[in-house]
N, C-alpha and C positions, 0 to 999 in steps of 0.2 A: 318455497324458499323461506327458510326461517333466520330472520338476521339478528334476532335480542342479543346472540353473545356480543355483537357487536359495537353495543353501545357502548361497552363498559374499557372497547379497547380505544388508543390512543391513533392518530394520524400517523400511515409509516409506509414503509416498503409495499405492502399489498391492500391498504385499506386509504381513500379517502373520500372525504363528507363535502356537500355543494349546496349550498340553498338552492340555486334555481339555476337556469344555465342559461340568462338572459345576459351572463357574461362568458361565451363559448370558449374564448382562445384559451385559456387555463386548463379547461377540461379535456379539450383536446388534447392540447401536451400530457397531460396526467395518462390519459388513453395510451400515448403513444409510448411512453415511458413505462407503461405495465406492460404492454405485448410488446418491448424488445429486453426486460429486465427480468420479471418472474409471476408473470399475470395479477391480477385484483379487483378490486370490487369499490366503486364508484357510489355513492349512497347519495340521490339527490332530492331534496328537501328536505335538509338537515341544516338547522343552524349552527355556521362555524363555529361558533363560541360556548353556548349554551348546550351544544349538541340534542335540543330539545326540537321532536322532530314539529314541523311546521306546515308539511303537505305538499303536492303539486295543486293547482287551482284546475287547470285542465287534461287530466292526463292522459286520457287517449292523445289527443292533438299532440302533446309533448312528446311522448312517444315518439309519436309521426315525427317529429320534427328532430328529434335527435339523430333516429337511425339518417335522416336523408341529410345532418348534417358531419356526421362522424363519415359515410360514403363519399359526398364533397369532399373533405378536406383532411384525409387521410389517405397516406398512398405507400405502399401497397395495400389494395383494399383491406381492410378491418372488419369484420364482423364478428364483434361484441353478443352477449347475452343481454338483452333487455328485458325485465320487470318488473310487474306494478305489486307492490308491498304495501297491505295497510297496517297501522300500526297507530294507539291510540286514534281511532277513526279518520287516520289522517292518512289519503294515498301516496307512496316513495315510488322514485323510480331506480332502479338497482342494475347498475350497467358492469357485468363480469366480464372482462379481458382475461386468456388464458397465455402462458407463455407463446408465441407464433413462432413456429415453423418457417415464415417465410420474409425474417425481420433481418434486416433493422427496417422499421417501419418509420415515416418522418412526415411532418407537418406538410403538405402542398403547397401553401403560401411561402414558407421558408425554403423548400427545395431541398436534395439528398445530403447534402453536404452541411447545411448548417439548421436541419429540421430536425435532427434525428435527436431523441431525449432520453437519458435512463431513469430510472427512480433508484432516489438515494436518499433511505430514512422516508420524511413527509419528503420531501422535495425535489422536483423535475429538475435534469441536470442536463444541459448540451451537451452532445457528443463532442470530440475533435474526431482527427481523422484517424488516430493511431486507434479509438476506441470503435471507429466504423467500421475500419478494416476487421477487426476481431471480433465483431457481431459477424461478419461474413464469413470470416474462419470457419468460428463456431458449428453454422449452421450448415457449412461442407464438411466438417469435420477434421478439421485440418488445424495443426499444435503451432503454435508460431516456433516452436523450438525445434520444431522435424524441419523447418525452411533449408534449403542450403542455400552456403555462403559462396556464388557461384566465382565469385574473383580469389577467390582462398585453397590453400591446398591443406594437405597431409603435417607442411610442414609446418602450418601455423597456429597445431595444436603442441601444448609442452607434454608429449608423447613419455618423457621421464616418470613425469609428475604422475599421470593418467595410471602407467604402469604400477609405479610404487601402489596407488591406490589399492591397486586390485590386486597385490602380490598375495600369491595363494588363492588366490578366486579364479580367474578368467585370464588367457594366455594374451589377451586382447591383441590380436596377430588384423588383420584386414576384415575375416569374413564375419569376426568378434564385433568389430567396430560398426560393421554393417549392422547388424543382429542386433545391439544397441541402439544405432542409430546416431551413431557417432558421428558415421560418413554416412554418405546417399550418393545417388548418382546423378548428375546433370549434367547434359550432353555426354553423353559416355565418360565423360570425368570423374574422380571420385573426389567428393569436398566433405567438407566440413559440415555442419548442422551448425543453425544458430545454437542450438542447445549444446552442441560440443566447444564450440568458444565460450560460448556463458557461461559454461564446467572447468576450463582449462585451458583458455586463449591467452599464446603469448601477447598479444597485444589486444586483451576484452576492453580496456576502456578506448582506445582507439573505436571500437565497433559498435559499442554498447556503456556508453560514458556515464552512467549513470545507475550500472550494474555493480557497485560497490555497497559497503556498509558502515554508519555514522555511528559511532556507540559515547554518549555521554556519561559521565556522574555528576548530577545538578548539585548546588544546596540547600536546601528545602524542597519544597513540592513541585516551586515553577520553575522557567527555564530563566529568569533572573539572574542567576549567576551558575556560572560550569566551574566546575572544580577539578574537573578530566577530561580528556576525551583523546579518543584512535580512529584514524580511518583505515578500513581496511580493504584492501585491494585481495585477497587470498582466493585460493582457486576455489569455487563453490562450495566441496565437500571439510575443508581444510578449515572452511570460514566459521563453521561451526566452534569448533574447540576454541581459535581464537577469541572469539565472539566469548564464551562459557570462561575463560580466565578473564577475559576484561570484568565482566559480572562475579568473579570471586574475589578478583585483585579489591575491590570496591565490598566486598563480603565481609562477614566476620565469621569464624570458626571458632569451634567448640568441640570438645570429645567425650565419648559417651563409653564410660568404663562399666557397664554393667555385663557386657558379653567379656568372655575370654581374650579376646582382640578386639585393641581401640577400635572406634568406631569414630569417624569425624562428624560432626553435626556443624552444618551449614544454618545460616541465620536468614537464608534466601532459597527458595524450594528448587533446588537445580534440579530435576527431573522434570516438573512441570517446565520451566524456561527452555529448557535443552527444547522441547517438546515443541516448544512454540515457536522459538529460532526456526527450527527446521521446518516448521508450518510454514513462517516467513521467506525462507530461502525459496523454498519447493513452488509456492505458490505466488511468488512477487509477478505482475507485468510486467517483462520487461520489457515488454515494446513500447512503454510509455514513458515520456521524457520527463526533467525537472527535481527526482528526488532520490536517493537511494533509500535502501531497507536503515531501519533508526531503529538503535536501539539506548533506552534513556532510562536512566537509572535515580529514583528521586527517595528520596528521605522514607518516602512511607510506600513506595509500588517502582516496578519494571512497568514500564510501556513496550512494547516494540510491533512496528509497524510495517507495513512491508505498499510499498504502491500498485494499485491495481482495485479497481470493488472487486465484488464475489461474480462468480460464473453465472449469464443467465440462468431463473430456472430454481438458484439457489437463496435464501435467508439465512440471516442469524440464527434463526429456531434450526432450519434444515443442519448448520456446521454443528451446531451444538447438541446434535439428534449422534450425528458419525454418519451424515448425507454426505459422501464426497464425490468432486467432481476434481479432475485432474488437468490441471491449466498447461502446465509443460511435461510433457508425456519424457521428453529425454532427460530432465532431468530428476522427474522422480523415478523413473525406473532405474538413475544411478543410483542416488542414493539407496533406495532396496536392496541393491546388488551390495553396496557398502552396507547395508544391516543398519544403516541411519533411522528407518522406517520400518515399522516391523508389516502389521497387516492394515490394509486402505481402510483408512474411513476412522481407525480404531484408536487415532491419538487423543483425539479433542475429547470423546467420554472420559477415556482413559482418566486424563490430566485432570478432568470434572470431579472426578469419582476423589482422588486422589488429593484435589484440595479440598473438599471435604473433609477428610478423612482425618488432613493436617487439621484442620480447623481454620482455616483461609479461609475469608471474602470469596465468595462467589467470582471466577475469572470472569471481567469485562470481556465482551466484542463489541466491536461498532463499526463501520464503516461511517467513515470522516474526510470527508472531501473526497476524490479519488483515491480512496487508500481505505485498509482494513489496518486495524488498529485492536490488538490483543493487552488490556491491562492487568497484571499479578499483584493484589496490594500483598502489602507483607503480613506476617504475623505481630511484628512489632517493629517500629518503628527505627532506622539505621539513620542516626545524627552525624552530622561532620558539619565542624565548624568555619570557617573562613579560615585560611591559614593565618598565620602569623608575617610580618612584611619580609622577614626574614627566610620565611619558607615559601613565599609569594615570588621574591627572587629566582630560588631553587628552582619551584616548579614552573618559572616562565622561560627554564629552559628545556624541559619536559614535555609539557603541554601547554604555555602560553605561547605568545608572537615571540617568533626569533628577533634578531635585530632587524634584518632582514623585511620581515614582514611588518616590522612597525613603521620602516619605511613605507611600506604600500600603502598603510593607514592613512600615515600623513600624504600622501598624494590619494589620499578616496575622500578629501575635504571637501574635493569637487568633485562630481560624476564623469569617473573614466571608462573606457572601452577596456577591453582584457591586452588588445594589442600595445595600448600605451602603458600600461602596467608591467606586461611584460618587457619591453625596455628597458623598464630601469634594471632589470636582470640581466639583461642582454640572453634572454631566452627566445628562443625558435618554435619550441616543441608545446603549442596550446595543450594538451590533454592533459602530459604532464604538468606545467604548472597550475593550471585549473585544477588537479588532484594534490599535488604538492605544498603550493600557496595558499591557495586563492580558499578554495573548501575546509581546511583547515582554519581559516581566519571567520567564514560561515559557519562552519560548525562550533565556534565560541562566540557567534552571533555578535563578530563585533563589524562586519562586515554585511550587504543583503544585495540582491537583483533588484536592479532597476522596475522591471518586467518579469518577476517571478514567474507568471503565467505561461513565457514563453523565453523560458531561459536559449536557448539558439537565435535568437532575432539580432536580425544586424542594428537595432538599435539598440542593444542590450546595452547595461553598465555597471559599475560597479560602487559604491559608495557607503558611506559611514551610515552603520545603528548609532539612535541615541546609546548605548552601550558605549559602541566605538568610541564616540565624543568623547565620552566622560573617561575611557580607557587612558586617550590620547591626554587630556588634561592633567589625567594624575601624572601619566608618564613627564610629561614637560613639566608638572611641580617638583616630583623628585627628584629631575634632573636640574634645576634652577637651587632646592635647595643642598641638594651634595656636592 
C-alpha cells in the first residue's frame, strides 16, 4: 500500500491521522463513522498537527492490540484492513474501513441507539433516530418516500393539481398512480406514498412540517439584515418556478441586441440555480426534522441548502464526478416525468462545465451540519442598500412583522411556549400558525428556538434574537417619537 499522496491531503470524510491509540474512544468512533458513511483510512502515528510522521514504537503488539480492540467494542462486528507502512524509516499503522453492508454499525459501550456515528467533513457525528432508521432503509433498499401513508386515502392527495401537472403526459387514472408510486397498497387498501403527499398533499405540513421552503434576500454578505423574504408551502413540482422568480424579483436584467430577437441577460446564472433548486427539492431528507430547504440570496452568492448529508457510499468528489444516488425514488421519478430532470447523474457536471464557461467561481458543495449546502458566487457583485424609513414602513407591510406579529415579539420578552402565543390569536390550528406566524418572524431572525436541536420537545419555546431586541426598541422609539 502506497499512502505518499496522502500526506499532502487535509482531514475529511474518508481520511484521518492518530498519533497513537493510547487514546481509543475517538478512533473507534472515526471507525464507526466510516463503515456506516462511505469507508476510509485511519493513518496512525502521524502527528495531528505537524502531520510529520513519528512511528509506532511496537508494532506488531499494536497491531495485536487494535484488531482485539476494534472486535471488543464495535458491534456489528467490524473487520477493517490492517497495515504496517514504513515511511521515512518510521513504522504506520493504516486501518481501511470500506462502506458496510451490514450498518449502521455503533459503539458497544453507547448501545444502538445513541452509538451509532457518521462522518461529516474531519468530524464524527451522532446519529438521532430519523438518521438510524435511514441507514436501515438503505441497506434494504427501501425509499422513505415509496412508505405508505396507511391512515390517508385517495382523497388526501390535491388530485387537480397532480393532473394539471401531467396534462398531455400521463392520464394518471389508478393503475398510472400505482406505476408511479403514487399509491401502494397496504392491507388491500390503496393510500398514498409518503412521496405522493410530499409532491401534492392537501395537508403536507400537517404530515411533514418541515417540508417547505425559506428563501431570503440579505444585505451584504451575512444574514445581519434581511431585506426579503417568502415562505413557500407550493406543491413540490410547482416550488420550483416560485423559488426561480423570488431569485429574479431580487435579480437585475439586461438585454442583449446582437441577435435578430432581444435576448434577456440575467445578472444571476438562472440555469445553473434552476439546476441546483431541483438538486435541493429531489434530494432534501425529509424524514428529518428542524429545517426546511433555504434558499438565500447575498450581495455577492446564492446559497441554497436542502437538510439531509449525502447518501452512504457518496462524497463531494463522488456528486461532483455525476455519481448519483437517488434518495426519494417518487419523487425524482415525478420530476423526470415533468421533464424537470433531464438524464441521472448529468446535472451537477453539466452546471460545472457551464459556470466555467460563464466565468464563475468554481460552485461550492459542502455538507454543514446535517445538511448539504450548494454556494453560486456571482459574477459581479448585486448591492441594495438599507431602505429608506420611508420605504422601511412600506416594506414592513410586505415582508416585515404585521402589527400582529409585533405583538408576539413583545410577548417573546420572556420565553413562551407556542400554546400561549397562540392565544393572543385566539388560534387552534398549530401548523398553521407555526407556518403563518411564527416562521416568518424566524425567518427575519427576529425570533429563535429555545431548543433548536429538538424543535418538537414539549419544552420547546420561543423568544427574542438580539435582532428582535433591537427591532422592538426602534419600534417603541418611533412610536414615542410620532
Amino acid at each position: 500500500m502506497t499512502i505518499e499522496p496522502l500526506w499532502k491531503q487535509p482531514e475529511g470524510k474518508t481520511l484521518d491521522f492518530k498519533r497513537d491509540i493510547s487514546s481509543p474512544k475517538g478512533l473507534i468512533k472515526t471507525l464507526v463513522a466510516f463503515a456506516n458513511t462511505a469507508g476510509g483510512k485511519v493513518i496512525i502515528g502521524v502527528d495531528d498537527k505537524s502531520r510529520a510522521p513519528v512511528g509506532i514504537t511496537h508494532p506488531l503488539d499494536e497491531e495485536e492490540r487494535l484488531c482485539s480492540m476494534i472486535a471488543d467494542a464495535i458491534s456489528p462486528r467490524l473487520v477493517p484492513s490492517v497495515e504496517m507502512v514504513t515511511v521515512e524509516n518510521k513504522t504506520l499503522l493504516v486501518v481501511e474501513v470500506f462502506l458496510s453492508g451490514t450498518r449502521p454499525h455503533w459503539v458497544k459501550a453507547e448501545g444502538p441507539e445513541t452509538g451509532v456515528y457518521l462522518r461529516l467533513g474531519s468530524t464524527n457525528r451522532q446519529a438521532d433516530r430519523e438518521l438510524i432508521a435511514e441507514l436501515r432503509r438503505l441497506v434494504e433498499g427501501i425509499a422513505f418516500d415509496e412508505l405508505p401513508m396507511a391512515d390517508l386515502s385517495v382523497d388526501d392527495l390535491d388530485l387537480a393539481a397532480l393532473k394539471s401537472m401531467f396534462r398531455g403526459k400521463h392520464d394518471l387514472d389508478e393503475k398510472e398512480m400505482l406505476t408511479l408510486r403514487l399509491l401502494t397498497k397496504d392491507q388491500s387498501r390503496l393510500v398514498p406514498t409518503k412521496g405522493a403527499v410530499l409532491l401534492c398533499g392537501k395537508e403536507r405540513g400537517l404530515h411533514f412540517p418541515d417540508a417547505w421552503v425559506q428563501c431570503g434576500r440579505f444585505i451584504g454578505r451575512d444574514k445581519a439584515r434581511i431585506f426579503d423574504h417568502i415562505d413557500l408551502n407550493d406543491h413540490l413540482p410547482q416550488a420550483v418556478e416560485s423559488i426561480m422568480l423570488f431569485l429574479k424579483k431580487h435579480a437585475m436584467r439586461g438585454a442583449d441586441f446582437s441577435e435578430v430577437r432581444r435576448k434577456d441577460v440575467w445578472s444571476i446564472p438562472l440555469g445553473i440555480l434552476r439546476e441546483v433548486v431541483i438538486n435541493a427539492l429531489v434530494h432534501a431528507d425529509y424524514s428529518q426534522r428542524g429545517a426546511p430547504i433555504r434558499v438565500a440570496f447575498f450581495d455577492d452568492r446564492i446559497e441554497v441548502e436542502n437538510p439531509g448529508i449525502l447518501l452512504p457510499g457518496m462524497t463531494i468528489e463522488d456528486m461532483r464526478r455525476g455519481v448519483s444516488k437517488i434518495r426519494n425514488h417518487v419523487i425524482a421519478r415525478i420530476f423526470r416525468e415533468l421533464n424537470l430532470i433531464e438524464q441521472w447523474g448529468s446535472g451537477i457536471p453539466r452546471i460545472l462545465s457551464e459556470a466555467e464557461a460563464l466565468g464563475l467561481p468554481d460552485l461550492q458543495m459542502e455538507e454543514i451540519g446535517m445538511r448539504v449546502r450548494v454556494t453560486v458566487r456571482l459574477a459581479e457583485q448585486i448591492n441594495i442598500q438599507s431602505p429608506s424609513p420611508e420605504l422601511k414602513d412600506q416594506a414592513r407591510t410586505k415582508s416585515g412583522p404585521s402589527r400582529d406579529q409585533v405583538n408576539i415579539l413583545r410577548n417573546c420578552l420572556e420565553e413562551k411556549p407556542i400554546v400561549d402565543l397562540m392565544a393572543l390569536w385566539g388560534r387552534k390550528n398549530r401548523t398553521k400558525f407555526r407556518d403563518q406566524v411564527l416562521k416568518p418572524l424566524m425567518a427575519m431572525g427576529l425570533i429563535e428556538l429555545t431548543i433548536p436541536d429538538k424543535p418538537r420537545s414539549p419544552k420547546q419555546r420561543y423568544r427574542l434574537t438580539a435582532l428582535g431586541k433591537e427591532f422592538l426598541r426602534k419600534t417603541n422609539r418611533d412610536k414615542e417619537s410620532g
